[in-house]
Legacy VTK file of the C-alpha trace (Angstrom):
# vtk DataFile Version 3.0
C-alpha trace
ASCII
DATASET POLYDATA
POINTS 365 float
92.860 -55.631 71.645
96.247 -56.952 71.413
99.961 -55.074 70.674
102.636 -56.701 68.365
106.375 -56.544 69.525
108.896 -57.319 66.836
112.739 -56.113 66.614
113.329 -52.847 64.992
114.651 -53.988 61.527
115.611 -57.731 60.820
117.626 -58.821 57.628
116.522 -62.172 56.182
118.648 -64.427 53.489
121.545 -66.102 52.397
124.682 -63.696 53.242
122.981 -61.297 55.441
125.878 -61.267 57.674
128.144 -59.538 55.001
125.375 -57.132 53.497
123.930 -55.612 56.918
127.185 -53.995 57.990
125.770 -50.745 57.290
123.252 -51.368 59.215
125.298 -52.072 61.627
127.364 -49.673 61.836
124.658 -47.467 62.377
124.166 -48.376 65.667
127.645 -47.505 67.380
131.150 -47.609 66.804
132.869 -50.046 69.090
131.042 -53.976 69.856
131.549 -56.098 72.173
131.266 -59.609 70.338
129.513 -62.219 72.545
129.643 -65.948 71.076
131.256 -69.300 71.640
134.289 -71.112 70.990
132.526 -73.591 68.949
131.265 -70.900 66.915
134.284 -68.902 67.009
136.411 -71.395 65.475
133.865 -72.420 62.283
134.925 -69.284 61.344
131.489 -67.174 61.496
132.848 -64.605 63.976
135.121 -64.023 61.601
132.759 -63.669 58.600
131.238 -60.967 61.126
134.803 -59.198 61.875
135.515 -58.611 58.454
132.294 -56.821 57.497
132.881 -54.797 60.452
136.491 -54.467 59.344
135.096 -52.913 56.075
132.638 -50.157 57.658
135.499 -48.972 60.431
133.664 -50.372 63.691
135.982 -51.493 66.225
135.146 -54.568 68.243
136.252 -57.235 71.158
135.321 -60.925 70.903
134.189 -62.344 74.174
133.999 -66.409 73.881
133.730 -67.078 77.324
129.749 -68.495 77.092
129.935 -71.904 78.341
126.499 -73.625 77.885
123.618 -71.930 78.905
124.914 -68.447 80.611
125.023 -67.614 84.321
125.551 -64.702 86.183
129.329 -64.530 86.542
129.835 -65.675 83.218
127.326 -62.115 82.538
129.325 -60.145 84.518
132.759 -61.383 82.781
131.234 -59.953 79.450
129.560 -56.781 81.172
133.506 -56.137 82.406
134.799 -56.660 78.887
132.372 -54.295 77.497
133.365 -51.435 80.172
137.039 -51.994 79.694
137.011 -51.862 76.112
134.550 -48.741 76.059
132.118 -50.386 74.068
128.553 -48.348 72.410
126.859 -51.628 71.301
126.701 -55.488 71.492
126.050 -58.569 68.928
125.472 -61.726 70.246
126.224 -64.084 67.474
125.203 -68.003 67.939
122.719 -69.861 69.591
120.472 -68.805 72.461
123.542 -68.646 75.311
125.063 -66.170 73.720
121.856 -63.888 72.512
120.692 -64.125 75.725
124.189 -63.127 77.331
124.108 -60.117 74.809
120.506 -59.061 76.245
121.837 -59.381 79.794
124.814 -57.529 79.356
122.751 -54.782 77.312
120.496 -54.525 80.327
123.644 -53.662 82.753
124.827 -51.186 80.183
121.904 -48.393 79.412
120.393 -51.090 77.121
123.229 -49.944 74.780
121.683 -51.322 71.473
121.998 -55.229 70.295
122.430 -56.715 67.728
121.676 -60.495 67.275
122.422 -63.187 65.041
121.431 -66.652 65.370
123.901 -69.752 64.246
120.648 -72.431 64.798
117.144 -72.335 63.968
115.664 -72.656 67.494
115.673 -69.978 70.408
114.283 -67.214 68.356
115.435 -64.927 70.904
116.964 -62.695 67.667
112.811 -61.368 68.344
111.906 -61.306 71.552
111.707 -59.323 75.033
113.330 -62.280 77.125
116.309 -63.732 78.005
117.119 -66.350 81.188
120.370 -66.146 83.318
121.325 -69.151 86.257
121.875 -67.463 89.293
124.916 -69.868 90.314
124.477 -69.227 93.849
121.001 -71.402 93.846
120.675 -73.246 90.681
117.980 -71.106 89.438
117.105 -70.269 85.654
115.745 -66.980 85.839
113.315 -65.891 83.062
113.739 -61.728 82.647
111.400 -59.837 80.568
112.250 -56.737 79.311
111.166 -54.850 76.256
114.080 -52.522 76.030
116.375 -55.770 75.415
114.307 -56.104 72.122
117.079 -56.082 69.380
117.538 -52.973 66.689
118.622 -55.270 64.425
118.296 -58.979 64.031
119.948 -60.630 60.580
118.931 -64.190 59.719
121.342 -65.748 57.679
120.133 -69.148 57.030
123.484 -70.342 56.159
125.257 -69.993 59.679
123.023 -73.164 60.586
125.070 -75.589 57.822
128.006 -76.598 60.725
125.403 -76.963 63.205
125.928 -80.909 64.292
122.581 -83.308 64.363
122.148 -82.846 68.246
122.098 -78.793 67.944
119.863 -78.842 64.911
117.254 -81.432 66.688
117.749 -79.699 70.152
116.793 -76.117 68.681
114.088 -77.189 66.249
112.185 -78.934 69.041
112.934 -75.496 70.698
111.097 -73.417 67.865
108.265 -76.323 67.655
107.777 -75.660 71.098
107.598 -71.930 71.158
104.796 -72.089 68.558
102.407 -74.798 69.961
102.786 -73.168 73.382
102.244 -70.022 71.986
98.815 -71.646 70.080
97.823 -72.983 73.062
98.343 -70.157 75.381
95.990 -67.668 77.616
97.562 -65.138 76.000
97.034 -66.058 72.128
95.875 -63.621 69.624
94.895 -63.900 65.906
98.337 -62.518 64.920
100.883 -64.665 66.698
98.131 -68.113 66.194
99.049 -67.042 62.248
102.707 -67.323 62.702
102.574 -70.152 65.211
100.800 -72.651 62.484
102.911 -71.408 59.862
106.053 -72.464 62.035
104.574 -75.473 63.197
104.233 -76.941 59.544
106.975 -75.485 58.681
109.143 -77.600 61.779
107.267 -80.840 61.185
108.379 -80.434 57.297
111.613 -79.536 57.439
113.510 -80.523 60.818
114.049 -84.060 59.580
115.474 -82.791 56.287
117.909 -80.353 58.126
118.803 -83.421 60.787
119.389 -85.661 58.007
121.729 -83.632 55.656
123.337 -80.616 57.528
123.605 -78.971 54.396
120.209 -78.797 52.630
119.901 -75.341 52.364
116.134 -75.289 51.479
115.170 -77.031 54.946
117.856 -74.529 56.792
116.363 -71.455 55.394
112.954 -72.655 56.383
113.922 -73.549 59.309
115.034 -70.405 60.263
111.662 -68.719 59.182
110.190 -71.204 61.921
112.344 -69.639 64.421
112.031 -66.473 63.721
108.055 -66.918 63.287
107.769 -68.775 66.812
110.032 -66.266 68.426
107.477 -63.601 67.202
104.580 -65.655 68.823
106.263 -66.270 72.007
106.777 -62.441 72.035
103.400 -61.663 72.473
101.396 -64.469 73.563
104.273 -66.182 76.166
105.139 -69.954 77.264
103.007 -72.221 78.985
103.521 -74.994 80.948
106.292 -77.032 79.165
108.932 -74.101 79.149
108.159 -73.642 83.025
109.162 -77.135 83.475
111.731 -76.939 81.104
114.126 -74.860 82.745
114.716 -76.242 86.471
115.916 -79.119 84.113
118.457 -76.703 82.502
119.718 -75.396 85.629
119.922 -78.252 87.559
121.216 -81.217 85.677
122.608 -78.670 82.553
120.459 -79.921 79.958
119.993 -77.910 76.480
117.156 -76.123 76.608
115.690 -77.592 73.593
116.487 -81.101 74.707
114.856 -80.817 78.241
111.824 -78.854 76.154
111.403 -82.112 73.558
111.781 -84.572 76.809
108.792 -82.678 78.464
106.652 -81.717 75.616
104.382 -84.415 74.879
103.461 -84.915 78.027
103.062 -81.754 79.152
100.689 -81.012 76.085
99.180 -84.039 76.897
98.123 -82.829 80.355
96.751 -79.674 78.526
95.450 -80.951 75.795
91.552 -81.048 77.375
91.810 -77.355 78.374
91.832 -76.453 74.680
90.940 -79.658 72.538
89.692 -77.200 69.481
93.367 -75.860 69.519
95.239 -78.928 69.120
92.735 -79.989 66.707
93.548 -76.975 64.965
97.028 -77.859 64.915
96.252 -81.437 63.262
94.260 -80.243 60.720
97.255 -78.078 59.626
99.293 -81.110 59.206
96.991 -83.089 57.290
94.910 -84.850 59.730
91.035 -85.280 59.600
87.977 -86.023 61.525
86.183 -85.024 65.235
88.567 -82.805 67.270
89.727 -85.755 69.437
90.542 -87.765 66.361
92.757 -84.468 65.072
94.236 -83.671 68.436
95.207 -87.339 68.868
96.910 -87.425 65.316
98.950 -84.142 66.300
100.376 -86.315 69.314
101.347 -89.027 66.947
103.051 -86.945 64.390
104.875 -85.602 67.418
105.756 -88.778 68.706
107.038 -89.613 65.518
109.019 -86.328 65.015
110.756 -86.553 68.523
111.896 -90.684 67.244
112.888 -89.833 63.877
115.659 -86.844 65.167
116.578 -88.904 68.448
115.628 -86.995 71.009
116.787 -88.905 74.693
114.748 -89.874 77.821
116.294 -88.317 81.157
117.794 -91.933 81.519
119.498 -91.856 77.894
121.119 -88.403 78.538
122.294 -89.837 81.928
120.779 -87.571 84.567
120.596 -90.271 87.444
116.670 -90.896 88.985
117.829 -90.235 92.275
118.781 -87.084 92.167
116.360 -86.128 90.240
114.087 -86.890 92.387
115.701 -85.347 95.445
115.395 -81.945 93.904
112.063 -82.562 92.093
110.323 -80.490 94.631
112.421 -77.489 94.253
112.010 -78.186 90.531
108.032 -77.561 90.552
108.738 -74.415 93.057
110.624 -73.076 90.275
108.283 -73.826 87.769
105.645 -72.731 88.820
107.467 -69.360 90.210
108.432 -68.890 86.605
104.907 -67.736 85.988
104.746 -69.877 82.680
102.618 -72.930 83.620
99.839 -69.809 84.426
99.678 -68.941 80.702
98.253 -73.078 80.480
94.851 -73.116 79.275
94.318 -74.986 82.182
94.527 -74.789 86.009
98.202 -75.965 86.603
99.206 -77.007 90.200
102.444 -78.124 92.031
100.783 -81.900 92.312
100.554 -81.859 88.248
104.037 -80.608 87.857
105.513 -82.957 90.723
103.342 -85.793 88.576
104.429 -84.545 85.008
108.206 -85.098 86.168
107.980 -88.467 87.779
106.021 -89.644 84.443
109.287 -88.546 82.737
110.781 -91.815 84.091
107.572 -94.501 83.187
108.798 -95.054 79.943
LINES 1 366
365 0 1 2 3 4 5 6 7 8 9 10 11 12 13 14 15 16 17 18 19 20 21 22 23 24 25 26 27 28 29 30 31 32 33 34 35 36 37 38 39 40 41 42 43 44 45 46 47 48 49 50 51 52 53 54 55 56 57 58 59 60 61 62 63 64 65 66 67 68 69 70 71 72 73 74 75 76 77 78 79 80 81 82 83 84 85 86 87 88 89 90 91 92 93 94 95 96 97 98 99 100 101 102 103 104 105 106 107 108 109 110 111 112 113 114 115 116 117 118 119 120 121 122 123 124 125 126 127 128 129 130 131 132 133 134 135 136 137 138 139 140 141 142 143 144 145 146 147 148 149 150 151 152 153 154 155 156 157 158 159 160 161 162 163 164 165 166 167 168 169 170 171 172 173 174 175 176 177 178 179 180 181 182 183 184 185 186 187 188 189 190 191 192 193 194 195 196 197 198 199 200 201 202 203 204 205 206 207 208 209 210 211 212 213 214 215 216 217 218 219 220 221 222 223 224 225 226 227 228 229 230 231 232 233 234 235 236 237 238 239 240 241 242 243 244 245 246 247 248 249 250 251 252 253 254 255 256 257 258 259 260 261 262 263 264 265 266 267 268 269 270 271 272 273 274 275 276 277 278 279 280 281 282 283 284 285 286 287 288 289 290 291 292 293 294 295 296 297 298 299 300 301 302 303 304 305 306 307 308 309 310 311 312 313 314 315 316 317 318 319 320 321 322 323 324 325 326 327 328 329 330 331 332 333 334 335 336 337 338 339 340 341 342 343 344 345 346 347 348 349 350 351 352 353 354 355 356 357 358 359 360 361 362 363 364
């Protein structure tokens, strides 16, 4: 027996931003507007005003998301939204800012969201989660919450175009994660293992087209789907290990989350790849490969190997987070982890030794 948690309505294609404003407007009358500056100033906020300009909902813009959001950046926007007497919220851009919308909706009723992804990567335009630093002790917290599930999520391939080559590679290694974790996890069913090998081939086909030429439409659409697809999965059948490890990283050293996810995910699937050979086998076989399920789970690590060279994705030494400190706060780092509750969805016993020895690996090549 399994359930299947989706948002309420989601709009899918080119210009869905500009033909959901009815949809939209059924929701409330006055949004708050959570993005970024970067996004803010390509001119899709504004491409969101005007439709809400042209159904009569009044709105604020809050731009104040600085990287991944913490809890006073939270409570800025949950201000805002009281102040300007505000029935609903659309978080429009990456992750930081959908998440920021789900923590602020949280603190307000759960006044309804609305989210709308500028990447192809967090996926959180589907799910029950969202993660907040708590600036007083560097901790990424992971909430879950199924009243933070959007009423409407639109998916408008073409907000991805301006995304730069180090966004596009961060969040697709996001969505690739989402869905092999999800594949892999204790918490699989038949439903999300169908959209989690549709996103996977869908990631190792078309997130070197989208790094490579920003504006290939084809591989942006796509990619999208793979986002969407993975967020489904990671709806109902969680994170594993990799995502537990993943965001100490974050916190600490301020790390994308789809960069620290890439640097840890081959060896973290590595580590559980004999708790559930058949699975990565399975995942092989999708992309082409053939033979005993060694030979096909071996062939999945190479393609991802190859994947994770061919959109540059850093060691810890290339994006400049200095060994030292790193390993100063490496124990704290596993305490996190494995508080997180993720690494317990592995399909395989996970324990602070393997996480301490998963990290210090990070720095052997």
């Amino acid at each position: 027996m399994f359930q299947v948690l989706m948002p309420n309505r989601t709009i899918v294609g080119e210009g869905a931003i500009t033909s959901a404003k009815e949809q939209i407007q059924s929701l409330g009358t006055n949004a708050l507007v959570i993005s970024g500056k970067i996004v803010e100033k390509s001119g899709i906020v504004k491409k969101l005003t005007a439709s809400l300009d042209e159904v009569g909902v009044k709105y604020t813009v809050f731009t104040d998301i600085k990287g991944e959001p913490d809890d006073l950046m939270v409570a800025a926007a949950k201000e805002v939204y009281d102040q300007s007497g505000c029935d609903m919220i659309i978080g429009i851009g990456g992750g930081s800012p959908q998440d920021s919308a789900k923590a602020v909706s949280a603190a307000s009723d759960y006044a309804p969201i609305v989210l709308i992804p500028t990447t192809a990567g967090s996926g959180s335009e589907a799910t029950k989660f969202y993660c907040v630093t708590e600036s007083a002790t560097d901790t990424k917290k992971l909430i879950t919450d199924e009243k933070i599930i959007p009423k409407l999520a639109i998916i408008d391939p073409t907000l991805c175009v301006t995304a730069p080559k180090s966004i596009t590679a961060a969040t697709g290694m996001d969505a690739l994660t989402h869905a092999v974790e999800a594949f892999t996890s204790k918490k699989a069913t038949p439903y999300t293992d169908m959209f989690a090998l549709s996103a996977i081939k869908r990631v190792f086909e078309f997130l070197p087209r989208a790094y490579a030429n920003g504006e290939d439409i084809e591989a942006r659409t796509e990619m999208s789907f793979a986002a969407y697809e993975a967020g489904v999965c990671i709806n109902n059948a969680s994170v594993t290990l990799v995502h537990g490890m993943s965001r100490p990283i974050g916190a600490l050293f301020h790390v994308p989350h789809g960069i620290s996810n890439a640097m840890l995910i081959t060896k973290c699937l590595l580590f559980a790849k004999d708790g559930c050979l058949e699975r990565f086998a399975t995942i092989g076989r999708e992309l082409g490969a053939a033979g005993t399920d060694a030979e096909c789970a071996d062939i999945f690590f190479d393609y991802l190997a190859d994947l994770c060279k061919t959109i540059e994705i850093p060691t810890l030494e290339e994006y400049g987070i200095d060994r030292e400190t790193f390993f100063l706060k490496m124990d704290k780092m596993a305490d996190d982890a494995i508080a997180s509750g993720s690494p317990g969805n592995t399909k395989k016993e996970v324990n602070k030794k393997d996480i301490l020895k998963i990290y210090t690996d990070l720095w052997s090549e």
